[in-house]
N, C-alpha and C positions, 0 to 999 in steps of 0.2 A: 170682550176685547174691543178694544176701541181703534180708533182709524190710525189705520198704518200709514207713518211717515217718512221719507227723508228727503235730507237737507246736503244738497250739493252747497257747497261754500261755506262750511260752517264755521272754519277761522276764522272768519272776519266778523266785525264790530254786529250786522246785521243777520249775517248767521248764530253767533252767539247770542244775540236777543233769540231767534228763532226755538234754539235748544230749550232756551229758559223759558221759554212760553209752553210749546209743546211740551216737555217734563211737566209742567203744572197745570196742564190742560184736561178736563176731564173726559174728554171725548179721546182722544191723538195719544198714541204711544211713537216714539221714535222707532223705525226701523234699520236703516241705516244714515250715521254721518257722511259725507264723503265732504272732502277739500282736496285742493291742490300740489302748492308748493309744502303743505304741513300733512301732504298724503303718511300715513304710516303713527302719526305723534297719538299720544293720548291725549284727550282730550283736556286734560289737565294741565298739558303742558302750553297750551293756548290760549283757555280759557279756565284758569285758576279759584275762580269765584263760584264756576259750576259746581254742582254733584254730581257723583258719577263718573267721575273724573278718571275713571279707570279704561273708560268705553276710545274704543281705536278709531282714527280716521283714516276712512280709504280712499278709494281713489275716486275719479270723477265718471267711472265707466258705468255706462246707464243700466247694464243688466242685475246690477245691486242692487236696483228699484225695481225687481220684479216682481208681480204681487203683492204691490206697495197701492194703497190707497190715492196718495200724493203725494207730489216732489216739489217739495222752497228752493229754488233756482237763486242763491246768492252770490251771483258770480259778476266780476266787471265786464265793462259794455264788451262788447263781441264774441263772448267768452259763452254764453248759454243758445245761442240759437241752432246748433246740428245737436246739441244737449237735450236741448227739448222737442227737437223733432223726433228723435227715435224715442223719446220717453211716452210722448204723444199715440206715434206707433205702437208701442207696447199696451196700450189701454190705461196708462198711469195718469193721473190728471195733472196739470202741472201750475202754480203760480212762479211765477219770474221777476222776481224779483229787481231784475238787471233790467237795460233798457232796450234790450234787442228788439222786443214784440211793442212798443210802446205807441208807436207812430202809425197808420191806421193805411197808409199807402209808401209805396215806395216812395214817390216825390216827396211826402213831407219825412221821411226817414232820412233820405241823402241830405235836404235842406238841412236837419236836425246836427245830420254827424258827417257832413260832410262825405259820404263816401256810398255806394248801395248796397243795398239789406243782402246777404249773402242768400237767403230765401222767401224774396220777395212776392212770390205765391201764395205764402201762406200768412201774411200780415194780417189777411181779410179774417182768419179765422179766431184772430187772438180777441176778446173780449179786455177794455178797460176798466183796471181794477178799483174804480174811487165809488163806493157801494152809496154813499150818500147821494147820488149823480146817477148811476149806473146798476141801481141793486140787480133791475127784473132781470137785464144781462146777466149778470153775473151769476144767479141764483140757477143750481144747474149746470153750471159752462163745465167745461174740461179744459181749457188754455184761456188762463188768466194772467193779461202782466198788469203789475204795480206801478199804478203811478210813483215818480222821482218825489224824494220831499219838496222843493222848493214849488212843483205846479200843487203836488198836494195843497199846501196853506194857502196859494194864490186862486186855485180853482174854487175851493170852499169858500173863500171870500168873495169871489165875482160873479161867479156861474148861476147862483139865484137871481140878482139883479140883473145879469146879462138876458138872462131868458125872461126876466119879466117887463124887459126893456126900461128899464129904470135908467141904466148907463148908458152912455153911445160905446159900441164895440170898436171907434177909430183912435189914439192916443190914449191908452191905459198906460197906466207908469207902475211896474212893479220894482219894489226898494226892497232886498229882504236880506238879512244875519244870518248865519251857521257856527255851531258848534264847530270847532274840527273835526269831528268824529263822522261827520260830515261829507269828508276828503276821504275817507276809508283808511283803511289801517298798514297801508304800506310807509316804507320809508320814505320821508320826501323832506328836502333839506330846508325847504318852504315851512316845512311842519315844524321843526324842531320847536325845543322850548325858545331857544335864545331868538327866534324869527318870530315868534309869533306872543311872545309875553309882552301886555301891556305895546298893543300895537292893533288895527284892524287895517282892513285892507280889502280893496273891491277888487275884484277878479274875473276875466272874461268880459269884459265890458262889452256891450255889444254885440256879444259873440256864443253865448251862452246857451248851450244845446236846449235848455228846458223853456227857451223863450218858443219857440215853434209846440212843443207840446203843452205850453198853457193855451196857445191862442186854437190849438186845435180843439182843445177843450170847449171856448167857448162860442165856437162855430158849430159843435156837434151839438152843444146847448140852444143853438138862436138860430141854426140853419144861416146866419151869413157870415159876413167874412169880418175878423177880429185884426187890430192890427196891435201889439204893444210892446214897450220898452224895456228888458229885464237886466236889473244890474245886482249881481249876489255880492257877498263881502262876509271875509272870513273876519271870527272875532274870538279871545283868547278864552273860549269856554270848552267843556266838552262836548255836550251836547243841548238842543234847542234850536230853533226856528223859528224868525220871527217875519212875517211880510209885512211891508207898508204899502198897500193898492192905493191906486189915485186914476177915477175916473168922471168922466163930465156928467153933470146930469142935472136935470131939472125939477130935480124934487128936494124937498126937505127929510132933513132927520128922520122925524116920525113916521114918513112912509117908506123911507130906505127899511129902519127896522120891520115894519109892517111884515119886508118882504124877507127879511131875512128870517124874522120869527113864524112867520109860517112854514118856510125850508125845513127849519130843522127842531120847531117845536117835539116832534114826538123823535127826533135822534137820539140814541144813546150816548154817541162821541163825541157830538159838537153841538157847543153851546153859544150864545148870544150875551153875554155878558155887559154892562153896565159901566164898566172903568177900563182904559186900557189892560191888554191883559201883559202879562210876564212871560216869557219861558217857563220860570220857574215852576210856576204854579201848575204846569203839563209835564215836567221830566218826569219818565217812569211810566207815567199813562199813555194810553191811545185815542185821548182826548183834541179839540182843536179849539180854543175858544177866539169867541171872532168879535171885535165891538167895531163901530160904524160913526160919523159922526158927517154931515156935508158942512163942509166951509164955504158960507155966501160969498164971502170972497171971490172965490176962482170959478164956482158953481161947479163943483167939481166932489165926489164924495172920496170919503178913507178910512179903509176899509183896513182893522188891523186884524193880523189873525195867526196864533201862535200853535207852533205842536214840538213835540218831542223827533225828531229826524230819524232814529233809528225805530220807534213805535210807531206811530200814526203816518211818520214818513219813510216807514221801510217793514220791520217785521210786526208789528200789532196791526199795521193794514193787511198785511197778507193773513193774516192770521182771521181777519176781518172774511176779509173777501172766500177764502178756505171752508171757513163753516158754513157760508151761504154755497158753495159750492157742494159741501157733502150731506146739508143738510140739518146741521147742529143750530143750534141757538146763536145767532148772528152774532152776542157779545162775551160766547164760553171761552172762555181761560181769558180773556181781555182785563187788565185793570182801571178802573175808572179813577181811581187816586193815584195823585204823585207823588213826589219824595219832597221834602221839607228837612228842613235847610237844605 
């Protein structure tokens, strides 16, 4: 018997990857679904591409996870934190998917979302889930939250250079693209076809919750203090992620790569690639490919770095982090190829 699972939020875009991974993971058996607003539906009726389509979704009450292995927390922000504390309580280990546990003190929580952590005692205890950055953590832990996609591709791209001081950690500019699928699967009249076909559009300017957890990222990397710019921008796709970093530095090319290629030479999921990369070429996988290039110009490097938002930046990273938690092969049920065309 392999590792007991469930999946609070399994309606949604990121829950649905979870099912499809765990079903075909050779360690993890589902144990129970649970969702919300879709409490009671088959799963079929949600998620029509599955197998198994027969299997009921229940409700969000934690005692369904009991003598459950682990529990995927894919719920929206404020929605998993009393979730995972009595899951925590019951001895079930939990990744979260969601952003409640993400931010590492209450002060950077409130800056993040404006408001305070409903259990800001226990912040200390959650481990960040980016295993390329944070394995030994991770490896072991009982409460793990998933980094957000957008610091995903942006922390991959900086956080080697940041700690090897290649960059200055004052004016970092991150540029970065989303699928919709992105926004999550609620209705939103922003989302419609006729708002969003053949039109892109940046959003949150300035204001963007994941700007405070990338730079925490690369303070917890460099021990000082990071400051940078993040402007995201919704574009007419489904899914995909793309950053464009931009930071000062005094080095060339060759030794940017240097340090990039040592990061993540022996990684399974993230590569150093040669040519800008695509979206394309990661939808489907839990892959990040990142290429690097400094412009003499501004002496300044950039730093591009693509992944799939619902895999690498939501269920394949959990899925990631999960096995180094229970102990499996850090890259079992993970796909390292994408989908074409």
């Amino acid at each position: 018997m392999g590792n007991r699972i469930a999946i609070f939020g399994a309606s949604g875009y990121a829950g649905g990857e979870l099912v499809r991974l765990v079903d075909a993971h050779p360690s993890m058996e589902i144990g129970y679904l649970g969702a919300h607003s879709r409490s009671g539906s088959e799963l079929r009726e949600v998620h029509p591409h599955l197998p198994g389509g027969n299997r009921e979704l229940g409700s969000l009450n934690p005692d369904r996870a009991q003598g459950m292995d682990l529990a995927f927390l894919a719920l929206p922000h404020g929605a998993s934190a009393l979730l995972a504390s009595e899951l925590a309580e019951m001895g079930v280990a939990v990744v979260d998917l969601g952003s409640d546990f993400r931010m590492d003190t209450p002060q950077r929580y409130r800056e993040a979302y404006g408001a305070d952590h409903p259990l800001p005692e226990q912040l200390s205890g959650w481990v960040y889930g980016l295993p390329e950055l944070f394995r030994d953590r991770i490896i072991g832990a009982s409460r793990v939250a998933a980094p957000g996609c957008y610091p995903t591709a942006a922390s991959l791209a900086l956080a080697p250079l940041a700690a090897a001081g290649v960059i200055e950690l004052e004016g970092i500019v991150v540029n970065a693209v989303s699928g919709i699928s992105g926004a999550g699967r609620g209705v939103k009249s922003e989302l419609l076809f006729g708002s969003i076909d053949e039109s892109v559009s940046a959003y949150a300017v300035g204001t963007h919750r994941h700007r405070p957890e990338m730079e925490q990222v690369l303070d917890d990397m460099t021990g000082g203090t990071s400051s940078l710019s993040f402007t995201p921008h919704l574009v007419p796709m489904q899914r995909g992620l793309l950053a464009t970093c931009h930071a000062k530095t005094s080095r060339d090319t060759s030794e940017v790569l240097e340090v990039l290629h040592a990061a993540y030479g022996n990684e399974p999921f993230v590569e150093v690639v040669d040519a800008p990369p695509a979206t394309r070429w990661v939808v489907g996988s839990n892959r990040c490919l990142i290429h690097a290039v400094v412009d003499s110009h501004t002496s300044s490097v950039v730093v591009v770095s693509v992944i799939d938002n619902l895999m690498k930046g939501a269920a394949g990273q959990a899925i990631q982090c999960a096995n180094l938690m229970l102990g499996n092969p850090e890259d079992s049920g993970l796909p390292l190829a994408g989908w074409m065309p």
